[in-house]
C-alpha positions as CSV (number, residue, x, y, z in Angstrom):
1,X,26.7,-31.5,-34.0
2,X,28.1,-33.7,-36.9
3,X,29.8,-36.7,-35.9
4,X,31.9,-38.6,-38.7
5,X,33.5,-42.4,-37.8
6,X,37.4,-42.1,-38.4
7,X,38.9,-46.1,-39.3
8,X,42.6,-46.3,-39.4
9,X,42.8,-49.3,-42.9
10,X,46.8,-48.6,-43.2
11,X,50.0,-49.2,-41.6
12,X,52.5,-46.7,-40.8
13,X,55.3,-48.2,-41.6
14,X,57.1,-45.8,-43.8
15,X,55.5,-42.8,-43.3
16,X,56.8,-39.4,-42.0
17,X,56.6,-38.4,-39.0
18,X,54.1,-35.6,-39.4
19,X,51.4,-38.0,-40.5
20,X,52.6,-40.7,-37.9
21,X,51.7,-38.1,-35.2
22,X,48.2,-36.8,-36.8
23,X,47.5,-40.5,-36.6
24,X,48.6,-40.6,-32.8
25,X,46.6,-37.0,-32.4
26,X,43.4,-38.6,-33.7
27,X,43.7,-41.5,-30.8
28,X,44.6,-44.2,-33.7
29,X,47.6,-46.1,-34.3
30,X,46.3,-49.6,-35.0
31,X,44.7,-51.2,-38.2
32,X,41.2,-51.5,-38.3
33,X,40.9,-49.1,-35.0
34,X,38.1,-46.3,-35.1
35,X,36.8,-43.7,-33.4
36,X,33.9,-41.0,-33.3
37,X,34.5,-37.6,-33.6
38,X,32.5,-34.0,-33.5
39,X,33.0,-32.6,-37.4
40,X,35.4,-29.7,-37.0
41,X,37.9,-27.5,-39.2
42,X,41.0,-29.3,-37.0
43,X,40.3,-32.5,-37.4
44,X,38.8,-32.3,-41.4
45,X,43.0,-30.9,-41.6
46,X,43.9,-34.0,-40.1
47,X,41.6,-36.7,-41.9
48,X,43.1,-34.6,-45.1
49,X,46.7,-35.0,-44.1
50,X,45.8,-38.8,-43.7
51,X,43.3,-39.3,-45.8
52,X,45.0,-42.3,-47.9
53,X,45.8,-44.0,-44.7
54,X,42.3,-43.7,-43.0
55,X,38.7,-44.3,-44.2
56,X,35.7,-42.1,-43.0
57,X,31.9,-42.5,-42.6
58,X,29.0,-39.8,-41.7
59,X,27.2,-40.7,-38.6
C-alpha cells in the first residue's frame, strides 16, 4: 500500500479541540514530530482537518 510521512510544523496553542484531538489521533502532538502512515480515507479526513498545521510527503 501507499504510505505518506505526516510532520506536525505547528503549535496548538489556540486551536479547538476537534483539531487538537485529530492531532493526538494521528500519534503527534509535538513540533517537528512525524510519523508514517498506510494512505486511507480516515486518515486523508484527518490530514484535511489539519492540513494547515501539518505538512505531508509521499513515500
Amino acid at each position: 500500500m501507499e504510505q505518506i510521512k505526516i510532520t506536525q510544523v505547528r503549535s496548538l496553542i489556540k486551536r479547538s479541540k476537534s483539531q487538537k484531538a485529530t492531532i493526538k489521533a494521528l500519534g503527534l502532538g509535538r513540533i517537528n514530530k512525524g510519523i508514517v502512515v498506510e494512505v486511507t480515507p480516515q486518515i486523508l479526513g484527518m490530514v484535511k482537518k489539519v492540513n494547515h498545521l501539518v505538512v505531508t510527503e509521499k513515500i
